[in-house]
Each structure stands twice: as structure tokens, then as C-alpha cells.
C-alpha positions in Angstrom: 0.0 0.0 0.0 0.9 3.4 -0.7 0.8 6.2 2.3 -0.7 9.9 1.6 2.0 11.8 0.2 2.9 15.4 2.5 3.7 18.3 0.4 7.1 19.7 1.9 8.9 18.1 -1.1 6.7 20.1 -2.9 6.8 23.5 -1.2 10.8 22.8 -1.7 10.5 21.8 -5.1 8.5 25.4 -5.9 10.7 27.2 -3.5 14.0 26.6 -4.7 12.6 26.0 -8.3 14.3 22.1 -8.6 12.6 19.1 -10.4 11.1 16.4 -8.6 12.3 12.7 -9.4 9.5 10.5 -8.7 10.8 6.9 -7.2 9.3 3.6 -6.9 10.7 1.4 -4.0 8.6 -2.3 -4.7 8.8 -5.1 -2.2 11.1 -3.4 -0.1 8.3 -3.8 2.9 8.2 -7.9 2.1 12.0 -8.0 2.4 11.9 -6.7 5.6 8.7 -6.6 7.3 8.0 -4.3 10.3 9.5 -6.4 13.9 12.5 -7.8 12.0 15.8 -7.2 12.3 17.4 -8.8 9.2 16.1 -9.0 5.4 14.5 -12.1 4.0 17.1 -14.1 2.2 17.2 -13.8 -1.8 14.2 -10.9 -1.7 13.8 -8.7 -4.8 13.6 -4.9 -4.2 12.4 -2.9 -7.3 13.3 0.5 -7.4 12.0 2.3 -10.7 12.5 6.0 -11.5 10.6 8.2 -13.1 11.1 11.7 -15.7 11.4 14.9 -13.6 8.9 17.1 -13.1 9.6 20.5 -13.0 7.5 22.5 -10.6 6.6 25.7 -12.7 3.4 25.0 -13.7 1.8 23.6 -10.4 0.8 24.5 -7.5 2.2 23.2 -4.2 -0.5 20.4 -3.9 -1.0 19.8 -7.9 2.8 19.1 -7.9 2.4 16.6 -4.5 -1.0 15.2 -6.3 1.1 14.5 -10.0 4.2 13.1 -7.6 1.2 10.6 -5.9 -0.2 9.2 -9.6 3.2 9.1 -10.5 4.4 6.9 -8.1 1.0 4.9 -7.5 1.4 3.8 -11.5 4.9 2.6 -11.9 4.1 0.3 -8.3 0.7 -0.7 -10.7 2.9 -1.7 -13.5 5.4 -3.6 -11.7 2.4 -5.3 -10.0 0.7 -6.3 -13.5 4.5 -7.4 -15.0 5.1 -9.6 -11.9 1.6 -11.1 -11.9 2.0 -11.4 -16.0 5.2 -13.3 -14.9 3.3 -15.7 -12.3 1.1 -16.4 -14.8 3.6 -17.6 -17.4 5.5 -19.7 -14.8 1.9 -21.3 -13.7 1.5 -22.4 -17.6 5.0 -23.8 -18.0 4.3 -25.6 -15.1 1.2 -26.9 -16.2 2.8 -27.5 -20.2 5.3 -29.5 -18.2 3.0 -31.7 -16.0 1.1 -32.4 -19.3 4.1 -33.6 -21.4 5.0 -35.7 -18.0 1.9 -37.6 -18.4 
């Protein structure tokens, strides 16, 4: 799940007149869930980066609101890619059960 997004790095962005990067961070949260002290062994982390976006045109919560959709999509797409990949490996399994037999 994605949190509610504050808009300092947006009144910053505006203020000093510098792009915002929009980053990803997926499965970082499954890798190490809250109460425990080391990583799971051999997790995947995907961090995905996005175009700037310059703040000129927005207001302080436009920018934090564009930021959000941003974000929130690339997370959907690597969500759809990984379940498009589950899906594939669930039908090679299956293709190889049925040769098998």
C-alpha cells in the first residue's frame, strides 16, 4: 500500500525551483517486514525511477497530487509485470506436467 503523500517536497520543489524525481521502491516492505531485524534471504527490491517534473506550472498540492499518480502507477505496472510473470511460470508448469503424463 501506498501512504498519503505530505507536500514539503513540494513547497521545496517550488521554492528553490528544482525538479522532482518520482521513485518507486517495490517489495522493499516484504524483504523486511515491520518487527524484523534482518532481510529475507534472496528478496527482490524494485526501485523504478521516473522523468522529472519540473514545478513551474503547479501548485504546491498539484505538484504533491502528480508526484502521488506518479508513483502509485509505476508500483501498478510492476504489480501487473510480476503477476503477467506468475502467470507464465503457472503455464510452464502446467505444459510441463502435461508432457510428464
Amino acid at each position: 500500500t501506498i501512504g498519503e503523500f505530505k507536500k514539503t517536497f513540494a513547497i521545496l520543489s517550488k521554492e528553490l525551483n528544482v525538479p522532482v524525481v518520482p521513485v518507486a521502491i517495490s517489495g522493499a516492505y516484504e524483504a523486511l517486514p515491520v518487527g524484523r531485524l534482518l532481510p529475507k534471504p534472496f528478496s527482490t527490491i524494485s526501485v523504478s525511477f521516473a522523468p522529472p517534473i519540473f514545478p513551474e506550472e503547479h501548485s504546491y498540492e498539484s505538484l504533491r497530487d502528480l508526484v502521488f499518480a506518479t508513483v502509485k502507477h509505476r508500483l501498478e505496472q510492476r504489480r501487473l509485470s510480476q503477476d503477467g510473470q506468475r502467470i507464465h511460470l503457472i503455464l510452464l508448469t502446467l505444459l510441463i506436467l502435461l508432457i510428464r503424463n
